[in-house]
N, C-alpha and C positions, 0 to 999 in steps of 0.2 A: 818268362824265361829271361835268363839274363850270362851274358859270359862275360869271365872278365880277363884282362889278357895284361900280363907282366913283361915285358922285353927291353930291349938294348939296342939302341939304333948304332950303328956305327958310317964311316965315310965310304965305306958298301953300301950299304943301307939307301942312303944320300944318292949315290951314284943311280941305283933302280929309281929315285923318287925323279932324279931330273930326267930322266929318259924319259919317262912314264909323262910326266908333265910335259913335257916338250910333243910328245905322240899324242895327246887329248887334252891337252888346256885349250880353251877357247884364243887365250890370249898368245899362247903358241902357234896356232893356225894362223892367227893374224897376222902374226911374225913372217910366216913361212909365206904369204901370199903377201906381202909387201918387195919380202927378198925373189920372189917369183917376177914381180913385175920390173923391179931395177933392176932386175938379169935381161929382161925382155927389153926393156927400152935402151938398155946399154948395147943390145944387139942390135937393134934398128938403125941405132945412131952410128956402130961401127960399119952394120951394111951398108950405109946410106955413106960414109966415109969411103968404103971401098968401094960401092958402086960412082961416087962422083972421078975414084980416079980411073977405074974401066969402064966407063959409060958408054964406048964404042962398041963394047962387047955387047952388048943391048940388056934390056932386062931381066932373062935368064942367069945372067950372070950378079944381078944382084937379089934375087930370088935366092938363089946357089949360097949364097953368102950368108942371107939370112938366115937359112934350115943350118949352115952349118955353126954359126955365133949362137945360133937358141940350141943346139946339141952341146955342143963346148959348156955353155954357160950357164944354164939353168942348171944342171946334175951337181954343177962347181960352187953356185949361191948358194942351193938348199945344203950340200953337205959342209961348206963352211957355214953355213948360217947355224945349223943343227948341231955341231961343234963347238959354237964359241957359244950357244945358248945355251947347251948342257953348261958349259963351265962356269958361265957364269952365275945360273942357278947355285949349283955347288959351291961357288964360291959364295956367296950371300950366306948359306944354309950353314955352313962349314966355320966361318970366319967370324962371324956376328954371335954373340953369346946368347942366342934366342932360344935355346933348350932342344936345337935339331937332334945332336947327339946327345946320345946319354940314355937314360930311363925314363919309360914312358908308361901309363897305365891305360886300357881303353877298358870300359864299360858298356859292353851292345845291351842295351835291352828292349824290351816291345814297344817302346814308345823313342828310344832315344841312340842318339852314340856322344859320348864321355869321353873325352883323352884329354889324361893330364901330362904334361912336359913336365918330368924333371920330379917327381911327385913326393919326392924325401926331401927336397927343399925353398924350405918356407919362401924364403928370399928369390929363388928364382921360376920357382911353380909357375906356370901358364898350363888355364884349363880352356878348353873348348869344346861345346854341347851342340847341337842341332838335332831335330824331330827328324824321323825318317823320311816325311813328305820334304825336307828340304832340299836332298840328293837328286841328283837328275840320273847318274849314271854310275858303276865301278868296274875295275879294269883289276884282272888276280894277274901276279906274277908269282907263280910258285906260292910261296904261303907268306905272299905281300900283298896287300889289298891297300888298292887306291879308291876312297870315293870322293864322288866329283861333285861339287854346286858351281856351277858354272855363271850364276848370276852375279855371285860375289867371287868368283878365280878360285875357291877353296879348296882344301885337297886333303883329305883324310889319309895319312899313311899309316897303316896298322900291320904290325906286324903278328901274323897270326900262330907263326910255328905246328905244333900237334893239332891244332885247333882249327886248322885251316878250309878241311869238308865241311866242318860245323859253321863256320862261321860264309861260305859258300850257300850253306843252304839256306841261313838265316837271310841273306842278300835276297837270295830268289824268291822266300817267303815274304818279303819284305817288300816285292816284283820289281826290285831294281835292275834296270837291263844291262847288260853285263858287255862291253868292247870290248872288242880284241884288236891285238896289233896288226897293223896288215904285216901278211906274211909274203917277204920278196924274195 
């Protein structure tokens, strides 16, 4: 079996792939648990700031301080941090002549997935191949499919259109396990 999928990525397109990447890259989670902790230490060091100037108050009071610097701050890191990482994927993806946008070709078949960037031109064609056992995981948005290799950061964006249950069920045949976004 083999399908083969024709599409047109645009700066929509882009937009789904850095969310998507930012919600399951490994190297997004990294990101987010880095910006977790210098939320946390910045709050300790403000508690410990404003417990040395009410230190009469006793320690309650600088307990108090802290629940309220880690409520204030962490919600504030992660959504700036998840902000400015969206953008700046997109900016990378967008800005660099790397064949994000444009026309793209994939070829799923029983042994393999195929995407070629840019595939009507000689000069800026970029192909990339990997075996199905390469994939660790894929993530559907609507009839956008993310697959992941998480060893090498990879990230298949294909766009699948009419094609999209077909190529759904080729995944699960294929028993790639499927992530979903958490839903808040």
């Amino acid at each position: 079996m083999e399908i083969e999928l024709n599409y047109i990525k645009n700066e929509e397109d882009i937009q789904k792939f850095a969310e998507n990447y930012y919600e399951f890259s490994l190297h997004a989670k990294k990101n987010r648990n880095v910006s977790i902790f210098i939320a946390i230490f910045f709050s300790l060091v403000g508690a410990l700031l404003l417990y040395s100037v009410f230190k009469e108050d006793g320690p309650l009071t600088y307990l108090a301080a802290l629940v309220l610097l880690l409520i204030i701050t962490i919600p504030i890191s992660i959504k700036g941090n998840k902000d400015q990482y969206i953008k700046e994927i997109k900016k990378q993806l967008v800005s660099y002549d790397i064949g994000s946008l444009g026309k793209h070709k994939a070829i799923l078949s029983d042994n393999e997935v195929h995407v070629s960037y840019l595939p009507n031109n000689q000069k800026k064609e970029r192909n990339m191949t990997n075996k199905w056992d390469d994939f660790d995981f894929y993530n559907r948005d609507g009839d956008h499919f993310f697959l992941y290799i998480n060893k090498s950061d990879l990230i298949y964006h294909i766009k699948a259109g009419e094609k999209a249950d077909t190529i759904d069920d080729l995944l699960r045949e294929k028993r790639l396990s499927k992530q979903e976004k958490n839903k808040k």
